[in-house]
VODREN-712260 format. One record per residue (C-alpha): residue in one letter; residue number from 1; y, x, z. Coordinates in Angstrom, 2 decimals. Each point is the difference from the previous one (the first is absolute). Layout:
<drenbas>
 type seq   north    east      up
    A NUM       Y       X       Z
...
</drenbas>
This chain:
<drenbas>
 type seq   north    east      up
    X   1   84.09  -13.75   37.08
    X   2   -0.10    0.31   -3.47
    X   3    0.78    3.36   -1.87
    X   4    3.09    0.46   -2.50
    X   5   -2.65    0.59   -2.89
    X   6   -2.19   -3.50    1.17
    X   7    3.45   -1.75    0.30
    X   8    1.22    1.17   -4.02
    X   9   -3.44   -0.86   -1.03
    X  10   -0.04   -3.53    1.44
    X  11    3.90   -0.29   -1.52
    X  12   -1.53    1.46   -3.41
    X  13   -2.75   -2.69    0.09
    X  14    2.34   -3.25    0.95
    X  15    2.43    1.81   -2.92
    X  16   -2.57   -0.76   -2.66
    X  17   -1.25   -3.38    1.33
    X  18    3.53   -1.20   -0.29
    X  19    0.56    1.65   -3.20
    X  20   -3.25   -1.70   -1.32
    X  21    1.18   -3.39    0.91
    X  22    3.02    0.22   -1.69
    X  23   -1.79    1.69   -3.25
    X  24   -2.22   -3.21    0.14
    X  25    3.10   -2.38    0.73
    X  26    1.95    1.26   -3.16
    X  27    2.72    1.77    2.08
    X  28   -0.66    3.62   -1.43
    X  29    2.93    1.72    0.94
    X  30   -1.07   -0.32    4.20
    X  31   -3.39    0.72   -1.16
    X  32    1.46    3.02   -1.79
    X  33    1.97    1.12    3.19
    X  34   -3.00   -1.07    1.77
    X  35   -2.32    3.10   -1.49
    X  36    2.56    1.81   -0.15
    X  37    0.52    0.01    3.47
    X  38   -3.77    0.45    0.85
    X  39   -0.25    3.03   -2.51
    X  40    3.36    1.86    1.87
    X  41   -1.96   -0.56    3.76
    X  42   -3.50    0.88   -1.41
    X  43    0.71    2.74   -2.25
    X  44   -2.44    2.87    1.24
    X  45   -3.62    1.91   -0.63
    X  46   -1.58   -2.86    1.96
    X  47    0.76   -2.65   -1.61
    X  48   -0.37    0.66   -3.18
    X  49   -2.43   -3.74   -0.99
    X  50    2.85   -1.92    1.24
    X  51    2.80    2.24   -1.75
    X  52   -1.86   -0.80   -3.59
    X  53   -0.46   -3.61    1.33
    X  54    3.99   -0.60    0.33
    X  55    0.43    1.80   -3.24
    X  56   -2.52   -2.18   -1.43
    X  57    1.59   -3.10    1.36
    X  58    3.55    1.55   -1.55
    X  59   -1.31    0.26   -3.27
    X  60   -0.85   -3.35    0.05
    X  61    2.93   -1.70    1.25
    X  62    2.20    1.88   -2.52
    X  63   -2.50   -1.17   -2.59
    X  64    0.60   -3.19    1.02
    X  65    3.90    0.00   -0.51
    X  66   -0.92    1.94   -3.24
    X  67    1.18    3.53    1.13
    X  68   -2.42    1.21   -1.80
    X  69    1.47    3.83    0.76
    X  70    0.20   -0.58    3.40
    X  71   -4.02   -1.06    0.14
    X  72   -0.77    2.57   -2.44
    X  73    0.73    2.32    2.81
    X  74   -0.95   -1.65    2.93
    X  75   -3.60   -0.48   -1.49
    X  76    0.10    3.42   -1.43
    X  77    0.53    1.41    3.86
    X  78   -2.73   -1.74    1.21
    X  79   -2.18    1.24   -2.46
    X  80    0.97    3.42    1.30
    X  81   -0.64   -0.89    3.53
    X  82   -3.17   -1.52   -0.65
    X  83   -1.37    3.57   -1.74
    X  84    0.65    1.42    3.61
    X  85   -2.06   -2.34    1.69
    X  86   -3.90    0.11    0.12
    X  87   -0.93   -3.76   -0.39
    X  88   -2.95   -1.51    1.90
    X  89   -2.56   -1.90   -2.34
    X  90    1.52   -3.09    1.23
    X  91    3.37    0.42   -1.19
    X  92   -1.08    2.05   -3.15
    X  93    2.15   -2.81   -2.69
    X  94    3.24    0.89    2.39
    X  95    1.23    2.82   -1.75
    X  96   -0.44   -2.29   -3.44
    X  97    2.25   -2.64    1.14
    X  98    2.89    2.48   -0.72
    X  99   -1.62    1.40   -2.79
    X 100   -0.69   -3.55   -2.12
    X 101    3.61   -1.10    1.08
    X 102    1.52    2.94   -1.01
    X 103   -1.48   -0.14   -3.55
    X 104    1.44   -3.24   -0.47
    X 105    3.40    0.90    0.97
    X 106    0.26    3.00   -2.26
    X 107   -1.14   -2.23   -3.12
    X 108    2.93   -2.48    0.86
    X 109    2.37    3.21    0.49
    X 110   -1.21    1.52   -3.40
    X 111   -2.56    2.51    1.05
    X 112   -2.70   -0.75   -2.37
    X 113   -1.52    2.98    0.45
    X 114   -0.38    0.08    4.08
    X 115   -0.81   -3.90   -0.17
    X 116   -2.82    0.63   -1.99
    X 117   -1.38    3.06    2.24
    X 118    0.24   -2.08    3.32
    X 119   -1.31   -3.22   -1.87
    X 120   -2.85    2.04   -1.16
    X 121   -0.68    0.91    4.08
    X 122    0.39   -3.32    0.98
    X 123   -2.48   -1.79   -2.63
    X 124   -2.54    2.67    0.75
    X 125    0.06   -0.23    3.45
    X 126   -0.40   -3.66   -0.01
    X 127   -2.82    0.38   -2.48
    X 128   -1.85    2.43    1.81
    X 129    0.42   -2.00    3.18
    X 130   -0.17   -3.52   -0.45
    X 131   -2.15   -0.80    3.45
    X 132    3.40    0.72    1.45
    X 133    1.74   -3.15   -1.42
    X 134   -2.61   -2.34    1.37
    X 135    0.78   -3.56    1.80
    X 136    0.51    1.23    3.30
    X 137    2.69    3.01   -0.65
    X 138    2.65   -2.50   -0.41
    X 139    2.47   -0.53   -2.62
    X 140    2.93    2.28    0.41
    X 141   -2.33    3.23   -0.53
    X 142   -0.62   -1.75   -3.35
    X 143    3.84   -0.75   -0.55
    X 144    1.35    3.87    0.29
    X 145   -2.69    1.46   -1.61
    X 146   -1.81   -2.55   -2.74
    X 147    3.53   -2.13   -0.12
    X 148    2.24    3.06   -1.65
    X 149   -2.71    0.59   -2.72
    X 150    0.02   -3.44   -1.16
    X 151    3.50    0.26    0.03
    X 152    0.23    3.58   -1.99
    X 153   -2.81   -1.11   -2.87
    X 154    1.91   -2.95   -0.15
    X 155    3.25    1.89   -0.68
    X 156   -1.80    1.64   -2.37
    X 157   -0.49   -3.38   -2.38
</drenbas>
């Protein structure tokens, strides 16, 4: 028999799945309640990766219905999630995701000054780690973290 915990952590999982569907289908407020709903059950010390995940996936739903507020904040508490977590090699670019999203959301709010800060992180990451945009990693690691500079320097013109 499964445990209370396994049971909220399977419920947390299937909450995010659907939520990611609808993000992908256009329906963004059920993907909104969707996180939201995984983020209430799975709010806790050990779960911290999946915590800045869902706020990740936030941020980027309200940037998508142009709250750019609401995704300011989202990203901004993933970013302080991710500074709590010690990162395998593997999943070094994670914490960046956040961070190269978040810079573009703060230029389109108004926050030159914090935009250009987190820009500056995510084009020197990328430059100092290009082996990790190769063929085989797949395209959306290139669209949260390569997709929001374009978007920012663009801005900029």
């Amino acid at each position: 028999m499964k445990s209370k915990d396994e049971i909220r952590r399977e419920l947390t999982y299937w909450d995010s799945v659907v939520a990611t569907y609808h993000q992908e289908g256009g329906e963004y407020d059920k993907a909104i309640e969707g996180f939201s709903q995984a983020l209430q059950l799975s709010y806790d010390e050990d779960n911290k990766w999946w915590n800045a995940h869902y706020h990740r996936r936030l941020g980027l739903v309200y940037s998508f219905l142009g709250e750019y507020t609401k995704a300011s904040n989202a990203y901004l508490e993933s970013i302080k999630l991710n500074k709590t977590i010690n990162y395998p090699e593997s999943q070094i670019e994670i914490p960046l995701k956040s961070i190269c999203q978040y810079g573009y959301i703060e230029e389109l709010i108004g926050h030159r000054e914090i935009a250009e800060e987190n820009m500056r992180k995510c084009a020197n990451w990328i430059g100092e780690n290009p082996e990790k945009f190769s063929k085989n990693v797949g395209d959306y690691r290139a669209y949260e973290i390569i997709w929001p500079l374009y978007l920012y320097y663009d801005s900029l013109n």
